[in-house]
C-alpha positions, -999 to +999 in steps of 0.1 A: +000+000+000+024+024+009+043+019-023+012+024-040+011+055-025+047+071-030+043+060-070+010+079-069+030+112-050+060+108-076+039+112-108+027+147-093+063+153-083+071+140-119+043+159-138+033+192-115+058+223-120+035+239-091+041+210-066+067+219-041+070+188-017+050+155-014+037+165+020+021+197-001+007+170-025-004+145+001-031+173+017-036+198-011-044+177-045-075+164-046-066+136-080-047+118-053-071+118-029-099+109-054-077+085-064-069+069-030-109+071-017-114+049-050-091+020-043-108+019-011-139+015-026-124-008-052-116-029-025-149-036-016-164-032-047-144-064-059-162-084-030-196-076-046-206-051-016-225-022-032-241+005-013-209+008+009-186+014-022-209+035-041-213+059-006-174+061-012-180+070-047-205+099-033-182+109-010-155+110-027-174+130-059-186+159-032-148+161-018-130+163-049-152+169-079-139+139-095-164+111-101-147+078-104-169+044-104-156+019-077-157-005-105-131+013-124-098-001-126-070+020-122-035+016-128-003+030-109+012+061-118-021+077-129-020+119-122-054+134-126-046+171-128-069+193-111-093+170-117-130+192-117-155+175-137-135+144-144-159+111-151-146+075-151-171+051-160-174+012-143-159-011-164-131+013-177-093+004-177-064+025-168-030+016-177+004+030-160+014+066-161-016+078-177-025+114-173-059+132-167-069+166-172-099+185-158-132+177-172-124+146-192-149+116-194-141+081-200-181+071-207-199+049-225-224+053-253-256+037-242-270+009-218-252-020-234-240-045-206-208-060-200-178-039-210-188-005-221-162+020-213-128+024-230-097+009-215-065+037-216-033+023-224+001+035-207+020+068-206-012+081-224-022+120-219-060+130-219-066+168-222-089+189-211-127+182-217-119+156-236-144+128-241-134+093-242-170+072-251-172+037-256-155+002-251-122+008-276-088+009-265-070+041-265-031+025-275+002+035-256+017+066-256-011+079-275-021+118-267-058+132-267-062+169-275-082+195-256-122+191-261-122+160-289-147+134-288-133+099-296-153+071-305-135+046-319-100+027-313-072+045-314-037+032-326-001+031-298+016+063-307-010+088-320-023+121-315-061+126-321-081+159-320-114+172-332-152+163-326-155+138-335-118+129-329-095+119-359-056+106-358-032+135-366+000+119-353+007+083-359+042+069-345+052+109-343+060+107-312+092+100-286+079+069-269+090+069-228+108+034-216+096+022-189+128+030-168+121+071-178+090+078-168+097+115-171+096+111-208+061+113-209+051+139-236+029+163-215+029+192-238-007+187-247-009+224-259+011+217-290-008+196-309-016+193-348-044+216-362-059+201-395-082+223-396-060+250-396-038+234-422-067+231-447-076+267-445-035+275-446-037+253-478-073+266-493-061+305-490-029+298-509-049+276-536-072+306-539-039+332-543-027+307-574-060+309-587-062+348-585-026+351-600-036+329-627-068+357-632-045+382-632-023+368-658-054+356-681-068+391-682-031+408-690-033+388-719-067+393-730-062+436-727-030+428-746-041+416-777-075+437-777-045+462-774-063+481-743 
């Protein structure tokens, strides 16, 4: 347990610029302490007791913000930053080192039975308001941008943004060892715009085709000798 615990204070120490000690992480950052009323929950949750679990869950959700289903399973190393608004549904899977940012969802899509939500792969970053809906496997080292919507599987390696959410970024990426942990690409501000890049590409399509105007009607007034 206590292991447990100092892997869960190293990946803010790891991940959080603003954190200063792991005393000031312990008391002051409520992902951990969502995180650590969970496996409690968790705990019980596997020996098919309910109610008690789910008043965890409750509890837990009116401390933090951060509602996290005690069926959930969640693996070490996960950071949850901030954490306000996050959802994590019942049957969803967490790999190692995985990073959450505030308001992200890990949902399903309907009131299928059986596995439903989407199991997260490792080292994978999931920005803010991002929505994460069904039961698909987000691969490793994969990064989710700001505010998409994915609903389908997503490859090891990618980057995906939009609504809904599209691969960008396949195998683009440095891929952290599982000796570095540090390596893990949190710089989920720089991320590819294709949207962007089509209007970038459509305005300088539309200055060929005004140049080739231009040219067209110099010739005309040239032999009507104007």
């Amino acid at each position: 347990m206590f292991s447990r615990i100092n892997t869960d204070l190293n990946a803010v120490m790891q991940r959080d610029p603003a954190v200063r000690t792991k005393l000031e992480a312990a008391l002051c950052y409520p992902g951990l302490h969502a995180i650590w009323l969970h496996r409690l929950a968790h705990y019980f949750y596997k020996k098919n007791w309910i109610l008690f679990p789910r008043l965890l869950n409750t509890f837990s959700r009116f401390l933090t913000g951060i509602d996290i289903h005690p069926g959930a399973t969640l693996g070490p190393g996960l950071f949850i930053d901030h954490g306000m608004g996050v959802v994590i549904g019942e049957t969803t899977e967490i790999g190692s080192n995985v990073t959450l940012y505030q308001g992200v969802t890990l949902g399903g899509t309907g009131k299928e039975k059986g596995k439903r939500h989407p199991t997260i792969g490792n080292n994978v970053v999931i920005s803010s308001g991002a929505k994460v809906l069904g039961s698909f496997k987000v691969g490793d080292n994969s990064k989710i941008g700001s505010g998409s919507v994915v609903l389908q599987e997503v490859p090891p390696n990618s980057v995906v943004v939009g609504v809904p959410g599209r691969i960008v970024t396949k195998n683009g990426m440095r891929i952290s060892s599982a000796e570095d942990e540090t390596l893990i690409d949190l710089n989920h501000d720089k991320l590819p715009d294709p949207v962007a890049d089509y209007e970038e590409l459509l305005a300088k399509h539309m200055e060929e085709i005004n140049g080739r105007l231009r040219e067209l009607e110099t010739l005309i007034y040239s032999k009507k000798g104007i």
